[in-house]
DOPA-813856 format. One line per field, with one value per residue (C-alpha): residue number from 0; residue in three letters; x, y, z. Coordinates in nm, 4 decimals, always signed. Example, Ala and Ser with C-alpha at 12.3 -4.5 7.8 and 13.67 -1.06 7.14 Angstrom:
<atoms>
i <- (0:1)
aa <- (ALA:SER)
X <- (+1.2300:+1.3670)
Y <- (-0.4500:-0.1060)
Z <- (+0.7800:+0.7140)
</atoms>
This chain:
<atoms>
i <- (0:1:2:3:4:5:6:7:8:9:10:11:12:13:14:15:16:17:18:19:20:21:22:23:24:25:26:27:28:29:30:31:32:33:34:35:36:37:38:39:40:41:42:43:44:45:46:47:48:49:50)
aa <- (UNK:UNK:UNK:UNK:UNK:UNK:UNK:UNK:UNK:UNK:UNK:UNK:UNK:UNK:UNK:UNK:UNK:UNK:UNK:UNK:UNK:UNK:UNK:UNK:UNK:UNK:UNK:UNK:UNK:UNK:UNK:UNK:UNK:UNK:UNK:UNK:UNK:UNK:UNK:UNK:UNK:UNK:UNK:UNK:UNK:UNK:UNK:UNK:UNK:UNK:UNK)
X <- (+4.2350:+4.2725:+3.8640:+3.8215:+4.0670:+3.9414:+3.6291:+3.7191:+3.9216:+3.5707:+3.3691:+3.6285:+3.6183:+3.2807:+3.2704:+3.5292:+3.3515:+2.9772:+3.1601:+3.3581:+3.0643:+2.8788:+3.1072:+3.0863:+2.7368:+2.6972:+2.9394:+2.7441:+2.3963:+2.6044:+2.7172:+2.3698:+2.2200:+2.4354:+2.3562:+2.0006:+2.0159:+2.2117:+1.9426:+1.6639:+1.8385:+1.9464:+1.5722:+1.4246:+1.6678:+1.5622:+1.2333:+1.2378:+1.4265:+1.1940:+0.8641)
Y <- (-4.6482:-4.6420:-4.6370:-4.3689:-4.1391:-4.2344:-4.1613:-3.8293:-3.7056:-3.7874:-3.6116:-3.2897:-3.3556:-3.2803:-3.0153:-2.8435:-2.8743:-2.7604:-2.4747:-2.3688:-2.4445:-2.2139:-1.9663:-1.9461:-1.9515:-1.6286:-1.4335:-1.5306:-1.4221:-1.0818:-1.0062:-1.0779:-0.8281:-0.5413:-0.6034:-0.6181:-0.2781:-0.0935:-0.1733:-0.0513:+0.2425:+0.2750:+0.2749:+0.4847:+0.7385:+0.7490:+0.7224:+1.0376:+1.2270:+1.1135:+1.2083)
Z <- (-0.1051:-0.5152:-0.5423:-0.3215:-0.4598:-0.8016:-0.7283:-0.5540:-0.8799:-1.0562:-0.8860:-0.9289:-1.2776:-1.3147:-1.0719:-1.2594:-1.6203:-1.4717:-1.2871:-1.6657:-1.8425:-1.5813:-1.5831:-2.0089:-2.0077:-1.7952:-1.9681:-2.2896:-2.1408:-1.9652:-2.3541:-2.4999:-2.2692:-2.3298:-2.6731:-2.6373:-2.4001:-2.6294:-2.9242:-2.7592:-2.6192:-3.0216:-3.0762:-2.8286:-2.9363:-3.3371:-3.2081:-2.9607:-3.2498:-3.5311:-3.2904)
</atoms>
């Protein structure tokens, strides 16, 4: 009974860190595309008042 619950509570473990790590990992790609949209919306702008 002791196995089997230990190797439930494993299996959680790393269910729980891929799922955090997951969770980090999109909000770091969400950032890095706001980023990236407000640069080229920071560039089309200079370039459709410099043209």
């Amino acid at each position: 009974m002791f196995q089997m619950f230990v190797g439930y509570a494993c299996v959680l473990s790393v269910a729980v860190l891929y799922y955090a790590w997951r969770d980090g990992y999109a909000a770091r790609t969400q950032r890095r595309a706001n980023v990236n949209e407000r640069v080229a919306y920071l560039l089309w702008v200079a370039a459709q008042r410099a043209g």
